[in-house]
N, C-alpha and C positions, 0 to 999 in steps of 0.2 A: 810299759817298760820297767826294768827292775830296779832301773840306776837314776837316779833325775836330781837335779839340780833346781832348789828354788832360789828362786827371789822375792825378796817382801820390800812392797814398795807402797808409797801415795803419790797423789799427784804433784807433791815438790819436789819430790825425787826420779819422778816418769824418767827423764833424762837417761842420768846416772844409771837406772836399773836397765833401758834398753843397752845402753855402753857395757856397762857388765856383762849381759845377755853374750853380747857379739864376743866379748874377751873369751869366755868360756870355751866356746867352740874355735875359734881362732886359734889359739894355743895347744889346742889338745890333739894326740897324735892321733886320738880316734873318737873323734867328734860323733858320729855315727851310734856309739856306744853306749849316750845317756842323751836324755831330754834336758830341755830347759825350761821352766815354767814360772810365772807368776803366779804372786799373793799379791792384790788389789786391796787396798783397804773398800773404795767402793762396791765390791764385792760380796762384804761382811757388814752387815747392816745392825748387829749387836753391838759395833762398835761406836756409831752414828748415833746409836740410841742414846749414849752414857754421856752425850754433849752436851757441857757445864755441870756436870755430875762432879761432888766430890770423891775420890777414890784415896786407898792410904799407899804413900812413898815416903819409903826411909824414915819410917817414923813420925814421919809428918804428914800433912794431908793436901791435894792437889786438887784443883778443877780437870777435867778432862776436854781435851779443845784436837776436833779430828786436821785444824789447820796448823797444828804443831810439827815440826817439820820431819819427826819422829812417832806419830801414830801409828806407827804399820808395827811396832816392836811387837804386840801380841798375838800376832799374827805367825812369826816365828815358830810358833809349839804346833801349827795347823800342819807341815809333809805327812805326818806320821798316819792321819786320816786321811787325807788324801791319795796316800798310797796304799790305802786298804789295809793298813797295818802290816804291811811286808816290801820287802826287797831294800834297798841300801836309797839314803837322800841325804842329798848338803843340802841345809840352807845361809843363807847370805844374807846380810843389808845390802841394799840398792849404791851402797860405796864402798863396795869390795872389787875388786877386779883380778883378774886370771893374768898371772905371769910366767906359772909352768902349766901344769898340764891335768886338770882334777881328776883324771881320772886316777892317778894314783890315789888320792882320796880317798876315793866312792872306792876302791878294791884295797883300799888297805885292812890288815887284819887287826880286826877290833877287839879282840879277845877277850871275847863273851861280853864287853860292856856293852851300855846301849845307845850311852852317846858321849862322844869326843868332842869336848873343844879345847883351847885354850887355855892358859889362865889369865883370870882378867886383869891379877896387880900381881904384882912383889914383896908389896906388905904383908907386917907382919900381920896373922890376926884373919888375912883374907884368901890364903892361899886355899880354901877349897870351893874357891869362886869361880863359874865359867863364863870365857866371855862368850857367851850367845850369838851372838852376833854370826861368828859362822860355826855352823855344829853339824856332823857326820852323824848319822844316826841310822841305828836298825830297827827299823817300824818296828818290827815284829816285837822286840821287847819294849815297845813306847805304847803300850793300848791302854794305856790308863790314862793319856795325857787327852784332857776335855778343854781347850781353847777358850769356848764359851762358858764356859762353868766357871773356869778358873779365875775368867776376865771379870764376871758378875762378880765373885767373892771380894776381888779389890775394893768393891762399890759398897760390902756390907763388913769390912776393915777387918774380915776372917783371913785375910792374907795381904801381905806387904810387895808392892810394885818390883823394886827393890831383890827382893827374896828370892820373888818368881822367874827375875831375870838370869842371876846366878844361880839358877838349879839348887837354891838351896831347899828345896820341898823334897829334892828327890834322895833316893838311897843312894849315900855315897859309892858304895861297892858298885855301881853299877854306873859309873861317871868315870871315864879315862879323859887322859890331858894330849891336847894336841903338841907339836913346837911350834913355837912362835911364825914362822913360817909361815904354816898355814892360816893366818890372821896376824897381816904385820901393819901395826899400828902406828900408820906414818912413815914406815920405812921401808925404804927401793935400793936392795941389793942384791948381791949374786944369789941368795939362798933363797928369796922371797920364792913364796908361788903365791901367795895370794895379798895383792895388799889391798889395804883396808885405808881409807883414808878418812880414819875417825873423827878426828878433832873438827868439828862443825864449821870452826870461825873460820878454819883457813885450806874448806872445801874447795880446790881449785876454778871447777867451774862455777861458784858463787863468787867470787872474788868483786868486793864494792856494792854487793845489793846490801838494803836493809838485812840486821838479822831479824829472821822468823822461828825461832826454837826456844821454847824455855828452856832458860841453864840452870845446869843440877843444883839438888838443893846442898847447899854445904853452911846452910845456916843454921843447920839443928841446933846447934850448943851456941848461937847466938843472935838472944830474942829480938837482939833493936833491930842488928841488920835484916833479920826474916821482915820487921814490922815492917820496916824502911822500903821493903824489896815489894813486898804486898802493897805497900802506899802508890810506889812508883806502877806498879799494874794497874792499879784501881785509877789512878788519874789520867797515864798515858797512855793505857791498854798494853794488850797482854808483852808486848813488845816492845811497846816506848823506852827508849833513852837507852837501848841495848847496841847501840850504834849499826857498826857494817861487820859485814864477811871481811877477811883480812888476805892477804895473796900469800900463799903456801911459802912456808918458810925453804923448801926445795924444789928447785924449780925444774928438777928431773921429774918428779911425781905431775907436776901441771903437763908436763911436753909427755905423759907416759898417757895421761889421759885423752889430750886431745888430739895426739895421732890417733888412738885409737878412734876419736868421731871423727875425726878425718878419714877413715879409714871405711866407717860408719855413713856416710855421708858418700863416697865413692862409690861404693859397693851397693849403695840402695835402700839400707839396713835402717838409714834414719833419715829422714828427707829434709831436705832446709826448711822446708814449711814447718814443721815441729822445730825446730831448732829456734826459728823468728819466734814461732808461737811462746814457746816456754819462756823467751828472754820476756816478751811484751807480759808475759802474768808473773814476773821477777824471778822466776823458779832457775834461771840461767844469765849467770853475767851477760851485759847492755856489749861488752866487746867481744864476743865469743869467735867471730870473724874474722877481725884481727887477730885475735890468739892463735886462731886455726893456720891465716897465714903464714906466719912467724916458724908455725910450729914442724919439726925437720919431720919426717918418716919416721914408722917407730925402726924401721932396719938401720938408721942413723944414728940411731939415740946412742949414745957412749954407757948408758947406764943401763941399757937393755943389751948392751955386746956380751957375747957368752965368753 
């Protein structure tokens, strides 16, 4: 197919990426049109390999840990080959979801760039940064981009984690900028088509599990707290004293996801058996059931009314 849709996912996000999967096609006036397909990190066994490897980020330097709850991010640069170097692909994080219709996307005019996303801040200083996260791309000008190649050079500190994620490697000329829209971060309103429910801690369906992510580094320019931050890994593990998931500060975006596994769950699309399973290996809030109850149709929602 010409048009496809990925998703890059691991096993903490399995959930989330099937939920996605179903928004896609749900929303869209011609589902029929494009595919929908996974990235597995189990999959990609270059990436398995690098585990407890130091790699360089942001200037600094990281172990690599495939039970990070963000492993699958290099995975991201892989449609391009997958699709044989041709025809049109989004890719997504496994907490993005469909609230218009992507096929306008996938057929928007690209005009000659090779890939669209985002920008990832506002800052000064940052603005030719993309967010990756979800990116429009025409294989056909992406043949240079090597996954494997690029992931091993992290590992021999010839390139920055960091760098690689904001297309800062690539020829600017050839990087266009999405609207906000199409990657909206945290935010559920009338213009959204795609929202992104970035912020880790207050991941709806994680709401009260342990956190399992490492948080960004933002210690560079200060050595005690990085030591401090290294002391508290080194005694408590990689995740000690990072407390819990927190409950979404909107509680339209919880009711926007869980109809849709409600919806997911009706329809066949996700079985309760996966549902139990994932909450029993923490990857899924312990009340997901309760939340499902509570939760109105999405044709109810007040924040989904056109």
């Amino acid at each position: 197919m010409e048009k496809c849709v990925f998703i890059h996912t691991n096993e903490r996000q399995w959930l989330g990426a099937l939920v996605a999967e179903y928004s896609f096609k749900r929303n869209s006036r011609n589902p029929d049109a494009f595919a929908v397909k996974f990235i597995h990190t189990r999959d990609y066994p270059f990436l398995a390999a690098k585990e407890g490897q130091t790699f360089l980020r942001g200037g600094t330097t990281r172990d690599w840990r495939m039970d990070d709850l963000q492993s699958f991010t290099p995975l991201r640069f892989l449609p391009p080959k997958l699709m044989n170097y041709s025809g049109r692909a989004v890719v997504t994080d496994p907490d993005v979801f469909a609230v218009g219709d992507i096929n306008e996307l996938l057929d928007r005019d690209m005009q000659g760039k090779a890939v669209l996303g985002r920008h990832r801040s506002a800052k000064e200083g940052k603005a030719y940064q993309v967010a990756t996260s979800v990116m429009l791309m025409d294989c056909g000008k992406l043949s240079h981009w090597d996954t494997e190649s690029d992931f091993d050079a992290l590992f021999r500190f010839e390139k920055d984690y960091k760098e690689w994620m904001v297309l800062a490697y690539e020829d600017p000329a050839m990087i266009g900028y999405l609207e906000d829209c199409w990657n909206d971060f945290d935010h559920l309103g009338a213009e959204t088509r795609l929202l992104h429910n970035t912020k880790r801690r207050t991941q709806p369906w994680k709401t009260g599990l342990p956190v399992d992510y490492t948080p960004a580094d933002k210690f560079k320019d200060k050595p005690l707290l990085a030591s401090l931050n290294r002391l508290r890994a080194k005694l408590f593990g990689e995740y000690g004293l990072l407390g819990h998931y927190h409950p979404h500060p909107d509680s339209n975006q919880e009711a926007f996801f869980f109809g849709l596994l409600k919806e997911c769950l009706e329809s066949g699309h996700v079985s309760e058996a996966l549902v139990r399973d994932e909450m029993a290996k923490n990857h899924v809030r312990h009340d997901a059931f309760e939340v499902l109850e509570r939760t109105p149709p999405l044709a109810e929602q007040p924040a989904l009314a056109a």
